[in-house]
C-alpha positions in Angstrom: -14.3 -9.1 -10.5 -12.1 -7.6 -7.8 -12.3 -4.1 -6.4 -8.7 -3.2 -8.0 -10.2 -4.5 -11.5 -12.8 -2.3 -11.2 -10.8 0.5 -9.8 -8.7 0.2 -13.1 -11.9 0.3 -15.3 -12.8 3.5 -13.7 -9.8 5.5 -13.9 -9.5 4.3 -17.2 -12.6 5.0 -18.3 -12.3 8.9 -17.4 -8.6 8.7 -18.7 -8.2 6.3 -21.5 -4.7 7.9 -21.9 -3.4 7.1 -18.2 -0.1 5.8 -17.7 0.5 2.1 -16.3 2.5 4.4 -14.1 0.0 6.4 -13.1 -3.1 3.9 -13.0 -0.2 1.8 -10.4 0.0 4.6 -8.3 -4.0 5.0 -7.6 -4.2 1.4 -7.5 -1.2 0.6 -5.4 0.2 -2.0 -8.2 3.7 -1.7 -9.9 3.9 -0.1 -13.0 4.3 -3.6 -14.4 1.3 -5.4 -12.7 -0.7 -2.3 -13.7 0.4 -3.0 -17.2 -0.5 -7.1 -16.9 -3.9 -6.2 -15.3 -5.2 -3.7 -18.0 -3.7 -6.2 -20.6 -6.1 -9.2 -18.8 -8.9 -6.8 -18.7 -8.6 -5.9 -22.6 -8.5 -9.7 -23.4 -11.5 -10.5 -21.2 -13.4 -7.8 -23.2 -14.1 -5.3 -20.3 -12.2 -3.0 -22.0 -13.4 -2.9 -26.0 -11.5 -0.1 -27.4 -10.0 3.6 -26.7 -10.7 6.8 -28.6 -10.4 10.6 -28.5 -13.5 12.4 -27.4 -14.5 15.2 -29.1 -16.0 18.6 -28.4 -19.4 19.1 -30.8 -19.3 22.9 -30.2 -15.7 23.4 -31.1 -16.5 21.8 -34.0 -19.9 23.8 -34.7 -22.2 21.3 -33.8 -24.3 23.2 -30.9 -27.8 21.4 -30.9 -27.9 18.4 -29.9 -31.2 15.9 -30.2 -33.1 12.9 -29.4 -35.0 11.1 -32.2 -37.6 8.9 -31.7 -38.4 6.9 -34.8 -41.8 4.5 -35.9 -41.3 3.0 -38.6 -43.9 3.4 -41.4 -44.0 -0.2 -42.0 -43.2 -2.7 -39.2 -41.9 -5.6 -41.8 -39.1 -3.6 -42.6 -38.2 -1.9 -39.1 -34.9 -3.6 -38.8 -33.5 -2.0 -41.6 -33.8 1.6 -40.5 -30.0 1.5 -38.9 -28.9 0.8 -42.5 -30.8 3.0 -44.3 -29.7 5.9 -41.6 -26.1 5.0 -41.0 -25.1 7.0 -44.4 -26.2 10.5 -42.6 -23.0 12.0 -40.2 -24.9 13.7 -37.9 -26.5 10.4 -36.5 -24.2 10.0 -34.2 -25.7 7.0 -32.2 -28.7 4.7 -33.3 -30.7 2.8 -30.3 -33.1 0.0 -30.6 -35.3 0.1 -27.8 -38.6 -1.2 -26.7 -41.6 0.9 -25.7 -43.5 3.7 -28.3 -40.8 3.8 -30.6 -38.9 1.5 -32.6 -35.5 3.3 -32.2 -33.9 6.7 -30.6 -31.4 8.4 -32.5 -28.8 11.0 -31.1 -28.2 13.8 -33.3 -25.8 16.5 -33.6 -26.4 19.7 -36.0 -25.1 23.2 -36.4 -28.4 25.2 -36.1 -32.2 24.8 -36.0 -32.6 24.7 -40.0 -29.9 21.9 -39.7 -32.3 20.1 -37.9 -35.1 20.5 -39.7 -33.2 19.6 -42.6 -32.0 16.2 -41.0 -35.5 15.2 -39.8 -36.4 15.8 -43.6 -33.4 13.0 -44.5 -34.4 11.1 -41.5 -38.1 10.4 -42.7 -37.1 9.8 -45.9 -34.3 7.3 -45.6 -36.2 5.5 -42.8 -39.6 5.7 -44.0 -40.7 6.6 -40.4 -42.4 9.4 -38.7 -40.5 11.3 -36.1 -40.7 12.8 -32.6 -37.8 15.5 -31.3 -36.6 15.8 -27.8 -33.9 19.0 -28.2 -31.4 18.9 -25.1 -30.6 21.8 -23.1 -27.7 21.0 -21.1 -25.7 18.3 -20.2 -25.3 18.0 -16.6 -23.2 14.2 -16.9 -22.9 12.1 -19.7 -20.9 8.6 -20.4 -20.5 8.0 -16.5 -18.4 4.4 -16.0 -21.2 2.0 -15.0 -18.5 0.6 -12.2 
């Protein structure tokens, strides 16, 4: 991939909204061949997709937490996504190797919030739980470029 590819990928993905305009400018391309390059880069699937990020405090959702989940019983460990993905506050489901079977990140109002979620997770999962609570967020979703 060439450098101004990747410089592309990186403005973009701290600015999904930048301008072709704009993205020529830091890049030194035409509006035009900034336009062409983030078209060949969204039909090459580097770029999957652009959304709105949104603020979990504004929106009331101040605790944040890491789920680790073992299933109960291992036959049916591969349908713990679907049996969690009906609960809104799951806001990302991992499969991962290691102790657990899968990490959850989860985003609640309040402690009791939390407590009732791991309640819901248990249940719907039929898996025992382990909490990580985060403090603070000193980076997150940092382009990998």
């Amino acid at each position: 991939m060439e450098s101004t590819d990747r410089q592309i990928l990186a403005l973009l993905s701290t600015d999904g909204r930048m301008s072709y305009t704009d993205i020529g400018r830091e890049t030194g391309l035409s509006t035009s061949a900034a336009q062409q390059r983030v078209r060949r880069l969204e039909q090459r699937g580097l770029i999957t997709g652009y959304r709105a990020e949104l603020s979990a405090e504004a929106l009331g959702l101040a605790l944040t937490a890491f789920i680790a989940l073992n299933g109960t019983d291992p036959a049916t460990d591969e349908q713990i996504p679907d049996r969690l993905a009906h609960l809104p506050h799951v806001v990302s489901c991992f499969s991962v190797a290691g102790d657990a079977s899968y990490i959850l990140m989860v985003q609640v109002e309040s402690p009791a919030a939390l407590e009732t979620l791991l309640t819901q997770i248990r249940l719907a999962a039929g898996a025992s739980t382990h909490t990580t609570l985060v403090l603070s967020t000193p980076f997150r979703d940092r382009p990998v470029i």
